[in-house]
C-alpha positions as CSV (number, residue, x, y, z in Angstrom):
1,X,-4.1,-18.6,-18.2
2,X,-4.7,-17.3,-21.7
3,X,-1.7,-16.1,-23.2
4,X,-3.0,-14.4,-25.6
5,X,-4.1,-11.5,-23.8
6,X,-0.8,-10.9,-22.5
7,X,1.0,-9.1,-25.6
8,X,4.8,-8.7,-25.1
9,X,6.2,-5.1,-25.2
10,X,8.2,-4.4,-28.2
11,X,11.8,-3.3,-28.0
12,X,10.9,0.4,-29.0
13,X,8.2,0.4,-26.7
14,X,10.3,-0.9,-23.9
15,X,12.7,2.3,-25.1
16,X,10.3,4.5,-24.9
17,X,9.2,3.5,-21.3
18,X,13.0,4.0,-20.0
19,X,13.4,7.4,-22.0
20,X,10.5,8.6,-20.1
21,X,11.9,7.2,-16.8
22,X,15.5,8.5,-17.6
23,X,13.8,12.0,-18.6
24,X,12.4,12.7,-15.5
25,X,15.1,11.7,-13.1
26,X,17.3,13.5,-15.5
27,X,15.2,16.6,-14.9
28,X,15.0,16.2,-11.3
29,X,11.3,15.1,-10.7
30,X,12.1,12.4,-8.4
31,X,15.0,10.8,-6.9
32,X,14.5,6.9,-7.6
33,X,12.0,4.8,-8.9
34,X,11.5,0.9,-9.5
35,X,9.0,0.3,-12.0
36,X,7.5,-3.5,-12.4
37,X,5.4,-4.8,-15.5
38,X,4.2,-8.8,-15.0
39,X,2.0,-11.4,-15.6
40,X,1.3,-14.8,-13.6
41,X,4.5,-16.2,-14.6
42,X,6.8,-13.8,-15.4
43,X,8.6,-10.2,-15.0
44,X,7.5,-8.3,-18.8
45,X,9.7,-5.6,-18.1
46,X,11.5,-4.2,-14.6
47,X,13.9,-1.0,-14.4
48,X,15.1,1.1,-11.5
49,X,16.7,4.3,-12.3
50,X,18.0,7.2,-10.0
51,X,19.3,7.3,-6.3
52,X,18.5,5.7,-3.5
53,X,20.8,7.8,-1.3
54,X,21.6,11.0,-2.9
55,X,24.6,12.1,-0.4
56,X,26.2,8.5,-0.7
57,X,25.7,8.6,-4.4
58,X,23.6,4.5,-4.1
59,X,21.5,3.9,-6.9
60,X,18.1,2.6,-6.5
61,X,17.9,-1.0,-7.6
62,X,15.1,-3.0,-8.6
63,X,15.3,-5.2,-5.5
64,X,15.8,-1.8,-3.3
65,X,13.3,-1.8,-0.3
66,X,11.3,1.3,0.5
67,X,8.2,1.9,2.6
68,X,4.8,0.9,0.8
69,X,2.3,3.0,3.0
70,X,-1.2,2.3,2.5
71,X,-0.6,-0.3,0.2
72,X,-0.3,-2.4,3.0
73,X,-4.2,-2.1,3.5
74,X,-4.6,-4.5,0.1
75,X,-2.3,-7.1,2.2
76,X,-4.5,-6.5,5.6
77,X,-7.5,-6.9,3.6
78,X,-6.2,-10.5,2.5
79,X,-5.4,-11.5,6.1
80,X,-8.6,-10.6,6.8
81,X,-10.4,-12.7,4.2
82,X,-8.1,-15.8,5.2
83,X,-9.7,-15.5,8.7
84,X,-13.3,-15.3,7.4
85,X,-12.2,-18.2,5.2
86,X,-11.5,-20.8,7.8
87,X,-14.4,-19.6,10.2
88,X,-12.5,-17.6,12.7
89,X,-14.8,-14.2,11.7
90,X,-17.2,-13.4,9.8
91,X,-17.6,-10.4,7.5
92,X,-21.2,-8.9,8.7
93,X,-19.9,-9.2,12.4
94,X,-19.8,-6.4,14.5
95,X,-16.3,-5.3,14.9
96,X,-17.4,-5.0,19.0
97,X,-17.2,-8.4,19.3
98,X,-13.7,-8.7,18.1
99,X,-12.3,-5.4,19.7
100,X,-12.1,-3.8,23.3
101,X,-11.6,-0.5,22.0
102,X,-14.0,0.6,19.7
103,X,-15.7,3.9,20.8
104,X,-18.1,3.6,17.8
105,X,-20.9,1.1,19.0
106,X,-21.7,-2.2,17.6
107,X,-23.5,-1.1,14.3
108,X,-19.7,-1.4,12.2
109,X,-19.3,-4.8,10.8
110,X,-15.9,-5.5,9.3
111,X,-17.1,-5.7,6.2
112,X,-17.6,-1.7,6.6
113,X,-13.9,-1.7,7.7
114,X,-12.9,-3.4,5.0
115,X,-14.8,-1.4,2.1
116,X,-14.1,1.8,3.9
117,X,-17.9,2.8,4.4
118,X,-17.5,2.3,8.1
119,X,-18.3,6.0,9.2
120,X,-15.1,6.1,11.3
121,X,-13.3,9.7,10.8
122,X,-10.2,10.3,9.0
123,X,-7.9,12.8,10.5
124,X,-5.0,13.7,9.1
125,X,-2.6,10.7,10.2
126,X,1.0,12.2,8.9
127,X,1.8,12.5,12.5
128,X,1.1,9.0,13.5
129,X,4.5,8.0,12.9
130,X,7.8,7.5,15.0
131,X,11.5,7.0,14.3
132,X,12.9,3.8,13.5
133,X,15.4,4.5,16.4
134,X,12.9,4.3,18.6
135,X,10.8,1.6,17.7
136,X,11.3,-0.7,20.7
137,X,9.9,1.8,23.2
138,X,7.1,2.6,21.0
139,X,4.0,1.8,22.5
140,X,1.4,1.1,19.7
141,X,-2.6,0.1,21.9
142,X,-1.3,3.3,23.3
143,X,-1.2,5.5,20.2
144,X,-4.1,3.7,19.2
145,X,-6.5,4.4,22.2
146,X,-5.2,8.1,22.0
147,X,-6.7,8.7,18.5
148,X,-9.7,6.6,19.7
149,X,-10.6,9.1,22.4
150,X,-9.6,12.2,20.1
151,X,-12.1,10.9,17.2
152,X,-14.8,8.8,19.3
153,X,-17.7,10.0,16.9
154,X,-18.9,8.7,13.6
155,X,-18.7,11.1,10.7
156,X,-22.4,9.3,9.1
157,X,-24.1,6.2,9.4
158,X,-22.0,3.2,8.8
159,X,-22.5,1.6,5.1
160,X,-24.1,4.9,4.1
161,X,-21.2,6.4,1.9
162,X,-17.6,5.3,0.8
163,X,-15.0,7.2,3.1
164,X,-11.4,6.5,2.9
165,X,-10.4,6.0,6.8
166,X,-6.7,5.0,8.1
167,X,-8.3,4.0,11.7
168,X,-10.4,1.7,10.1
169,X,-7.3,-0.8,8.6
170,X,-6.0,0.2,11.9
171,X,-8.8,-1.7,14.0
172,X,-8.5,-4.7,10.9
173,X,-5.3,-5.1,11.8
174,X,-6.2,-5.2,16.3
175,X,-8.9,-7.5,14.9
176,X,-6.1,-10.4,13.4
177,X,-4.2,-9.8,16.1
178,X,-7.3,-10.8,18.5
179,X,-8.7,-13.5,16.7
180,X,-5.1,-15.2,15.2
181,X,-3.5,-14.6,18.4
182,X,-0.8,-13.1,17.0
183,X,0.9,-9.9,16.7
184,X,-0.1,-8.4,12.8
185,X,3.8,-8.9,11.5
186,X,3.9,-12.3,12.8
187,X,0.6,-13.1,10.8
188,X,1.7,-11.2,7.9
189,X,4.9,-13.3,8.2
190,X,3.5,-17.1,8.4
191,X,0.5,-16.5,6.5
192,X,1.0,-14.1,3.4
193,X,5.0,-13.3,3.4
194,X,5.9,-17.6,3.5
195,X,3.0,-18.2,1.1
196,X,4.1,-16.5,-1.6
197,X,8.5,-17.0,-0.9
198,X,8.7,-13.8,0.6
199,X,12.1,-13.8,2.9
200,X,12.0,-11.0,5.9
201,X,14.7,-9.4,4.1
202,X,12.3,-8.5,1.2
203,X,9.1,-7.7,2.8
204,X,8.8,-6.9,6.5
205,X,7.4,-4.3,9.0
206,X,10.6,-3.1,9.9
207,X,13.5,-1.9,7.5
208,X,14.3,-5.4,6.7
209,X,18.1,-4.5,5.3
210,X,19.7,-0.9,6.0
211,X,22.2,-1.3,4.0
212,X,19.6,-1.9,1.0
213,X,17.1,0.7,1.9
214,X,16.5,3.9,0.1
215,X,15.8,6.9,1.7
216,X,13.0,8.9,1.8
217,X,12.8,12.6,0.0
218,X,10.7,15.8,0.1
219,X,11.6,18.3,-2.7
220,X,13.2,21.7,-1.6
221,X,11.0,23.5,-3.9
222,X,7.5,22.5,-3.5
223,X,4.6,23.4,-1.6
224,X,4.9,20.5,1.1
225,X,8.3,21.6,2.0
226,X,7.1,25.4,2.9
227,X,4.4,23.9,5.5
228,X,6.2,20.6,6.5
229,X,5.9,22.4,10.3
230,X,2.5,21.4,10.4
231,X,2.4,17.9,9.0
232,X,5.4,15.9,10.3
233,X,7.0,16.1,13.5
234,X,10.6,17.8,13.4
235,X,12.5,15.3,14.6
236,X,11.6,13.4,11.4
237,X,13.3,16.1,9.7
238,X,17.2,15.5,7.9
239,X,19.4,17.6,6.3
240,X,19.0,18.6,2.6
241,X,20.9,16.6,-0.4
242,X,21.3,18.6,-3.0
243,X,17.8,19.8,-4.4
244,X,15.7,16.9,-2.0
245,X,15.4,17.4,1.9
246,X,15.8,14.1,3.4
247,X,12.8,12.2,5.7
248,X,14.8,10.1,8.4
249,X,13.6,6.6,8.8
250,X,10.2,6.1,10.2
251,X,7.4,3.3,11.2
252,X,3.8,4.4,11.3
253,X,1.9,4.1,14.4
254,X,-0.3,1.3,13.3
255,X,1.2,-1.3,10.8
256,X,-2.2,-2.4,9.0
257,X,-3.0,0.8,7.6
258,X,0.7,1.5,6.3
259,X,3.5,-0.5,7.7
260,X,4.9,-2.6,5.3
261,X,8.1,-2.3,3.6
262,X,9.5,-3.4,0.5
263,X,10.3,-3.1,-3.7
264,X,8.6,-3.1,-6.2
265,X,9.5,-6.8,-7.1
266,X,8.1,-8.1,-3.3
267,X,4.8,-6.7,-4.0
268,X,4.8,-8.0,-7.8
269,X,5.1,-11.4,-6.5
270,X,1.9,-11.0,-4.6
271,X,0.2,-9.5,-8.1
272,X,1.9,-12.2,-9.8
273,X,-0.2,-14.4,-7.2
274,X,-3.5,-12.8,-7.7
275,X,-3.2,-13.2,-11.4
276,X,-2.7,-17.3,-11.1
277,X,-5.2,-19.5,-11.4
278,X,-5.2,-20.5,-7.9
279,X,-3.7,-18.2,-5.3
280,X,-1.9,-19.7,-2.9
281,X,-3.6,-16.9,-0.3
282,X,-7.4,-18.0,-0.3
283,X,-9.3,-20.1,-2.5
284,X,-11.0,-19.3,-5.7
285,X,-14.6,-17.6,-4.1
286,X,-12.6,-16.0,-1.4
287,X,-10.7,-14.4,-4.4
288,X,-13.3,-13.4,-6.2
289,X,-14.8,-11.9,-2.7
290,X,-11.6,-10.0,-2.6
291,X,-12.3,-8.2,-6.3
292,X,-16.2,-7.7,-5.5
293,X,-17.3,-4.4,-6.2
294,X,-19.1,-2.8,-2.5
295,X,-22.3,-0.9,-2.3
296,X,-23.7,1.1,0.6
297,X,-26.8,0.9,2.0
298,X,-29.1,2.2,-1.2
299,X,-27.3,-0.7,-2.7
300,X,-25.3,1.7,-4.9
301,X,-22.2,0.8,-5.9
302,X,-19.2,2.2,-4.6
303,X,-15.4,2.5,-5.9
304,X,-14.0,0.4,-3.5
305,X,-14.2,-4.2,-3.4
306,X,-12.8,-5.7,0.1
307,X,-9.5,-4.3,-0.3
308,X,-9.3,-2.6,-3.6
309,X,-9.8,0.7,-4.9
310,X,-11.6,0.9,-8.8
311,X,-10.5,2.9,-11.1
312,X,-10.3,3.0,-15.1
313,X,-7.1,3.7,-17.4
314,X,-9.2,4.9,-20.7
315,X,-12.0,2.9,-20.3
316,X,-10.1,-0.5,-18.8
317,X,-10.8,-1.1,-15.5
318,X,-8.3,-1.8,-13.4
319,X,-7.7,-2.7,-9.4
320,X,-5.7,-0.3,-7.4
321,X,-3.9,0.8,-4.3
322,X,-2.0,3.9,-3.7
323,X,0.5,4.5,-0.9
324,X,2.0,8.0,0.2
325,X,3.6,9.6,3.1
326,X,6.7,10.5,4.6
327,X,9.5,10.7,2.0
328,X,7.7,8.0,-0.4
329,X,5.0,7.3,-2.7
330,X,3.6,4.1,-4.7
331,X,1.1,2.4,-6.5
332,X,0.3,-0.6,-7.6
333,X,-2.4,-2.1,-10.1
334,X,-4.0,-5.5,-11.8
335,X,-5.7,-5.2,-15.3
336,X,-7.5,-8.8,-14.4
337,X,-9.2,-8.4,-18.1
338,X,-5.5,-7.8,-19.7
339,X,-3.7,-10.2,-16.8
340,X,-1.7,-7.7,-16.3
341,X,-0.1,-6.2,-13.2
342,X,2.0,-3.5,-12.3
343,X,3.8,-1.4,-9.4
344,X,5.7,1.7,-9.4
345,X,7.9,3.0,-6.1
346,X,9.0,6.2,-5.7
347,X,11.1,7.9,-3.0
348,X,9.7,11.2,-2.8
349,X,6.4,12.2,-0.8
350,X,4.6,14.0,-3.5
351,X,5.0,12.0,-6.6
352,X,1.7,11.5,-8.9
353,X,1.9,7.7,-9.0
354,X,-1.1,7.6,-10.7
355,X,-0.1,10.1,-13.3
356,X,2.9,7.9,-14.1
357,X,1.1,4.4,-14.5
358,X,-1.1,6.2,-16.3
359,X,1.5,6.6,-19.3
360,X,4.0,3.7,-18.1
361,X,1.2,1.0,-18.7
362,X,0.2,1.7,-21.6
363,X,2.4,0.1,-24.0
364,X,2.1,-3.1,-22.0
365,X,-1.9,-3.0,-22.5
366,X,-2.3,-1.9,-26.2
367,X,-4.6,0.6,-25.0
């Protein structure tokens, strides 16, 4: 790795970044937030500021777990690409021949699934969740064929159009379960979690510590808390802690598209592996497979690679994945021409992730 593209924050600039922080939990935008800067080899800069249980007065810590949403899809993309590494799929075959329920036809390959051009409908999916307490009951193929015969029909042709889908990482993850012949933690467990020194207490798809898990927020005052009725079920619902009405511990229906749960510094370690020379994930073309930019069928290109969303800080490009739901929100990023990565984790449903990588980064990319 060049170390010279990686320029080390200076001490005001590393005061400025907490001051910001410190500002808006002082004036009650969020509850808690971790907030990661690396490169390959090290942490640049790490802070965690706020609460991570309001009425027990916990802090949030950097090593505090919370749920990452749909940035699990990133990490059920790269399960997928190990697969099609050693043979045991391929990324232009139909999903049919991996799946016994797909209501869509043959014609969706999972490399549609995978850059989210599969024509496979989106509804809103802030009801496909259940409470932790009653996990072990919780039937998932169940849930799953519900949805399936609720949204049997293709929005447009598959590969015509980018599409942002949660059933489609939902089928990924049916599809390593069917061809790896294991359930999607377990795989996510031997093959990506023990890879990359990942214990179950830092990374799992179940709350993998109580005790050192924050809990989930919705503001009092805010738009989403007026017309919670008709997004999350009520028995999801807490009690309110001061200004923040609490979001009582949840799985999602389907762990691909949004299961995972961790900090900020579990998912650095898997940026930190993506900015190595050699992951210890997939080898060097099936890396650079997993940053390839998509196109549909006019062979335009699309914002999306096998896994990744595009997007560009100033004129940088940078790879992304955003996570929301529930009580939480995240985001986490790699600047491959800086070698840069970052992550921020938030425990509030609304917070503009985006908005505050935007500024956070900055100082650590001399932009």
């Amino acid at each position: 790795m060049n170390k010279e593209n990686v320029k080390p924050v200076s001490m005001m600039n590393e005061a400025t970044v907490k001051d910001y922080i410190d500002k808006r939990i002082g004036e009650g935008n969020i509850p808690g937030i971790q907030y990661m800067v690396m490169d390959s080899d090290r942490i640049i800069f790490e802070y965690a500021k706020g609460w991570a249980d309001i009425k027990d007065q916990k802090p949030m810590k950097t090593g505090t777990t919370m749920m990452a949403y749909s940035m699990t899809k990133t990490i059920t993309a790269a399960a997928i690409l190990q697969l099609a590494e050693k043979g045991e799929l391929g990324l232009a075959d139909s999903i049919d021949l991996h799946l016994t329920c797909n209501p869509y036809g043959k014609t969706i390959s999972i490399r549609h699934l995978l850059s989210q051009t599969s024509g496979i409908p989106n509804p809103i999916p802030l009801r496909w969740v259940h409470l932790a307490e009653k996990h072990e009951e919780f039937d998932e193929d169940a849930a799953l064929a519900k949805i399936l015969k609720g949204y049997p029909d293709l929005s447009f042709e598959p590969g015509k159009k980018y599409a942002y889908s949660n059933i489609s990482y939902w089928l990924l993850g049916k599809i390593i379960e069917k061809v790896s012949g294991q359930t999607y933690s377990t795989y996510i467990r031997e093959h990506i979690m023990l890879p990359l020194q990942l214990s179950d207490k830092e990374m799992n798809c179940i709350v993998p510590d109580p005790n050192n898990h924050a809990k989930g927020y919705l503001a009092k005052y805010s738009f989403m808390n007026l017309l919670k009725g008709f997004f999350i079920d009520k028995e999801l619902i807490g009690d309110y802690e001061g200004n923040w009405l609490h979001i009582k511990d949840h799985y999602l229906n389907g762990a691909a598209f949004g299961g995972l749960i961790g900090s900020a510094g579990s998912f650095g370690k898997f940026l930190q592996d993506q900015l190595k020379e050699e992951s210890v994930l997939f080898n060097k073309e099936t890396r650079t497979l997993f940053y390839t930019q998509q196109k549909n069928n006019a062979g335009e290109s699309v914002e999306m690679t096998l896994g990744w969303h595009i997007g560009y800080l100033e004129g940088m490009k940078y790879f992304f994945k955003e996570g929301g739901g529930g009580g939480y929100h995240c985001e986490m990023r790699i600047y491959q021409k800086k070698r840069v990565a970052s992550v921020v984790m938030i425990n509030e449903t609304s917070a503009n992730c985006k908005n505050y990588l935007n500024i956070l980064d900055k100082p650590f990319l001399s932009v």
